[in-house]
N, C-alpha and C positions, 0 to 999 in steps of 0.2 A: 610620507609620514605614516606608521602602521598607527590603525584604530585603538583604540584604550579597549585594553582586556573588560571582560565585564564589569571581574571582581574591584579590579584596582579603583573601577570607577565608581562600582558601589559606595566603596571606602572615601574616595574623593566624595561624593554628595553626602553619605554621613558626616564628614566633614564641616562640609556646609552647611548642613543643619545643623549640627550641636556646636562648633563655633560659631560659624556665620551667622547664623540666625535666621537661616532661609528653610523655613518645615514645609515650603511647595518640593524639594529636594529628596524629601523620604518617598513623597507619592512616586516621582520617577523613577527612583531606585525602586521602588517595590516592582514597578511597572516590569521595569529592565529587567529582574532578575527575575519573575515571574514568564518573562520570553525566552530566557534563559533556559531555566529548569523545563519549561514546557519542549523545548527541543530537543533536555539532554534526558527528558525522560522516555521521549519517541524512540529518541537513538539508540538507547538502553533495549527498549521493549523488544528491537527488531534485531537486534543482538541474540536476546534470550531467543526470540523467534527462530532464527536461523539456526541457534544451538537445538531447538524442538527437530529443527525438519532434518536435522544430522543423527538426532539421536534417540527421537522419540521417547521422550521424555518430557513431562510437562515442571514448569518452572513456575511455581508460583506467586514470583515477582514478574510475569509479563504482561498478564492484564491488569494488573494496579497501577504501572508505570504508562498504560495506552489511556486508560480512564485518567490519571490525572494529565494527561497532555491534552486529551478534553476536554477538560475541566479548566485549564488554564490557556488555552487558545480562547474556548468560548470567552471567559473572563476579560479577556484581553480585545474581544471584538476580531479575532483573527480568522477568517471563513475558512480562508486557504489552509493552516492548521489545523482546524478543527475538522473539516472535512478528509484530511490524510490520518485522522488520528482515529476518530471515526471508521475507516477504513483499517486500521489493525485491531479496532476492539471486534470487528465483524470476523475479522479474517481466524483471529484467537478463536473462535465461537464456532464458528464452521473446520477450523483445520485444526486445531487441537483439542476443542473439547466434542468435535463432531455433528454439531447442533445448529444445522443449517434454520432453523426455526428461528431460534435467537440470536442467528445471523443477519438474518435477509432485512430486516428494517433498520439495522445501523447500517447494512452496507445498502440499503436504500436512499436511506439521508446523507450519507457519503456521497454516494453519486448526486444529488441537489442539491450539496453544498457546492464540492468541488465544479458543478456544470455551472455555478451563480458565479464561483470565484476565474473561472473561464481554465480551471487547472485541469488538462488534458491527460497527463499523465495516473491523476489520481483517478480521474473519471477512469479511464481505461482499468483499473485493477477492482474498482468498484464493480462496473459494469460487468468486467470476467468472472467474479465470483458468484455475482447474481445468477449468472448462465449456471453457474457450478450447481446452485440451490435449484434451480431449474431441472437441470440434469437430474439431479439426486431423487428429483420428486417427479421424474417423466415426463417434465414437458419439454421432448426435447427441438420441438421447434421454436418454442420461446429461448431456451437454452442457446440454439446455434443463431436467432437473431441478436443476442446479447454480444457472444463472443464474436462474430464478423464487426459487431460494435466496436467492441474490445481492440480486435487487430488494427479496423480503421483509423482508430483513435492513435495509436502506438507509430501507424505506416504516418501518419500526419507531422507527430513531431519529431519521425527516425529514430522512434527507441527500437533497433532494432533485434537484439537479443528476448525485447519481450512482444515483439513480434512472431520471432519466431516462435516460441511457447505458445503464444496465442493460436498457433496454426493446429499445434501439438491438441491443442482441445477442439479444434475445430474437425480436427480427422477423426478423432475419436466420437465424438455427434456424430459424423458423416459414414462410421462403418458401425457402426449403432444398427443405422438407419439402411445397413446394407450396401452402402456404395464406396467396397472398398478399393476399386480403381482409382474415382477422387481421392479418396482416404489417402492412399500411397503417392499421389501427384502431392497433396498441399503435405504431407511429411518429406517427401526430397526434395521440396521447395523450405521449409522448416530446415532441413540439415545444410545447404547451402547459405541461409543466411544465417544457421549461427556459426558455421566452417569462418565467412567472413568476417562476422564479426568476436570472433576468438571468444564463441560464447561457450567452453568446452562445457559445463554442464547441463545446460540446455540442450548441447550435440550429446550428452549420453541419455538425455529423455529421449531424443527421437529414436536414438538407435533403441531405446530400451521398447518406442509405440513401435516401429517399424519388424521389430520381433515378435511383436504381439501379433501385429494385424494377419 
């Protein structure tokens, strides 16, 4: 049997409350659709996001739509959400508006939500950008212990496409730092696992670090 759409089911519990006579009915709807919107305003946000990193251009609807997914996770008691949401309003702040300042303590509390709510993946994107804020401001050995974080995190639950990326920052600390024999091992390590994992734009960042280096 498929689940009751959201709205139909809104409509069923208004229902119930204004016939039936049941007004514990509205609190749940409110509830419901409040998880609702807070999901389909993430989804939204990282829409616009990805329209930014295609075409640089900022959207003015994508941090209002990451702020109210935090706003309605927190409401909700939702860590795990809030925590991933958290993480796009840092990420907006550092990659679009450039402002690793008024980055790095949402994507701080990012990372100590999602490490409470045990959500690995979001920890991992948290923790990479942190390295990124690190990077920007010199410290690049807090920086490359952030991202071997990053990668660990990602090599644990086999995301591997953001594995490989993660490598992609890792070589770049590492020829920073002058060592770009490592540098060029952990990028054709990078190009093989995203070859594998048909990650082709991932595979044209490395080819893009591998022309650099």
């Amino acid at each position: 049997m498929r689940e009751e759409a959201p709205l139909v089911r809104s409509q069923r519990l208004y229902e119930q409350a204004v016939f039936g006579g049941n007004a514990e009915a509205l609190s749940i709807a409110e509830l419901e659709l409040d998880e609702v919107e807070a999901g389909l305003a993430l989804a939204r946000g990282r829409i616009l996001h990805a329209r930014f990193l295609e075409q640089r251009q900022e959207d003015l609807r994508e941090l209002p739509l990451f702020e109210l997914a935090v706003e309605l996770y927190r409401k909700l008691g939702d860590v795990r959400g809030e925590a991933e949401a958290l993480f796009w309003v840092g990420c907006f702040h550092q990659v679009v508006r450039g402002d690793n300042d008024a980055a790095a303590a949402v994507l701080a509390r990012s990372y100590e939500l999602s490490s409470a709510a045990g959500d690995k993946l979001t920890m991992s994107y948290a923790v990479r950008h942190l390295g990124f804020a690190d990077m920007a401001a010199g410290r690049m050995s807090e920086a490359r212990e952030r991202l071997e974080e990053s990668v660990a995190l990602r090599r644990e639950i086999h995301f591997m496409p953001g594995v490989a990326a993660g490598l992609i920052a890792l070589a770049h600390v590492t020829a920073t730092g002058g060592g770009r024999d490592e540098a060029s091992a952990l990028l054709a390590e990078a190009k093989l696992i995203a070859e594998q994992s048909d990650a082709y734009g991932v595979l044209r960042w490395v080819e893009q670090a591998q022309a650099e280096l």
